[in-house]
C-alpha positions in Angstrom: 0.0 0.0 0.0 1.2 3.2 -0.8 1.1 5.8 2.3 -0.2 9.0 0.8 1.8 12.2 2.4 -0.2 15.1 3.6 1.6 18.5 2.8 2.1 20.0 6.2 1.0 23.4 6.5 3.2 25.6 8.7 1.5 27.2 11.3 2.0 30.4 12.3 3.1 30.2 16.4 1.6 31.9 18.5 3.4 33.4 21.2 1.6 34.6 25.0 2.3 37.5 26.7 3.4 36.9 30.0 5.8 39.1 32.7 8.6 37.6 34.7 9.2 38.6 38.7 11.1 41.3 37.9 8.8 43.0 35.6 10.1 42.0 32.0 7.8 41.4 29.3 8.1 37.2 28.0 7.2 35.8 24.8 6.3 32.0 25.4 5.4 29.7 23.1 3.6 26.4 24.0 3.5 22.9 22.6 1.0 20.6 21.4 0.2 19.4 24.8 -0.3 22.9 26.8 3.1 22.9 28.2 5.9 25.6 28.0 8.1 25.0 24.6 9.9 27.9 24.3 10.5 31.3 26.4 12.0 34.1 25.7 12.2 38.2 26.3 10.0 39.9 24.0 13.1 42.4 23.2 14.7 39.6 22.3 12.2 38.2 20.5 10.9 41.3 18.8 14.0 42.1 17.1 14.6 38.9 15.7 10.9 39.5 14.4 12.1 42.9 12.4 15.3 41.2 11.4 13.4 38.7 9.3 11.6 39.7 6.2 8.6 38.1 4.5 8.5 36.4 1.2 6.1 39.4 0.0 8.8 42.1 1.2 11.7 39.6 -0.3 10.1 39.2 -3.7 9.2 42.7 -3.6 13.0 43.6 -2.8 14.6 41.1 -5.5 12.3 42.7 -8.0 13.2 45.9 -7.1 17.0 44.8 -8.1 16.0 43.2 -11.3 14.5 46.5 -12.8 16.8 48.8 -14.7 18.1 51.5 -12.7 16.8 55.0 -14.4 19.4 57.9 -15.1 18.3 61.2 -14.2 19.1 63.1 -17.7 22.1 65.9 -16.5 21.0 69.6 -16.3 22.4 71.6 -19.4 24.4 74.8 -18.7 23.7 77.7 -20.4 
């Protein structure tokens, strides 16, 4: 019998809010089951999220290098 594979579609995690003790804002990410996966500081966190880019903005940038770059036409002196 041939197993038929399901394409897996990624999920988008989603993170909770929490605060430590001390005050600091936490990013934890939960498994499956309900318990703690993964925790981390939201600064942390956060600026790993603006260091990425999406496919959109990727495409969007690789499309911007493929187009010719336009010459501004030089002013003539009088």
């Amino acid at each position: 019998m041939a197993a038929k594979k399901k394409a897996a579609k990624k999920k988008t995690i989603r993170r909770t809010t929490l605060r430590s003790s001390k005050g600091t804002k936490l990013y934890a990410v939960r498994a499956a089951d309900g318990t703690f996966k993964d925790i981390q500081t939201y600064k942390r966190a956060h600026s790993a999220d603006i260091r990425k880019s999406s496919k959109a903005e990727a495409t969007k940038k690789a499309a911007k290098k493929k187009a010719p770059a336009r010459k501004k036409a030089a002013a003539k002196k009088k």
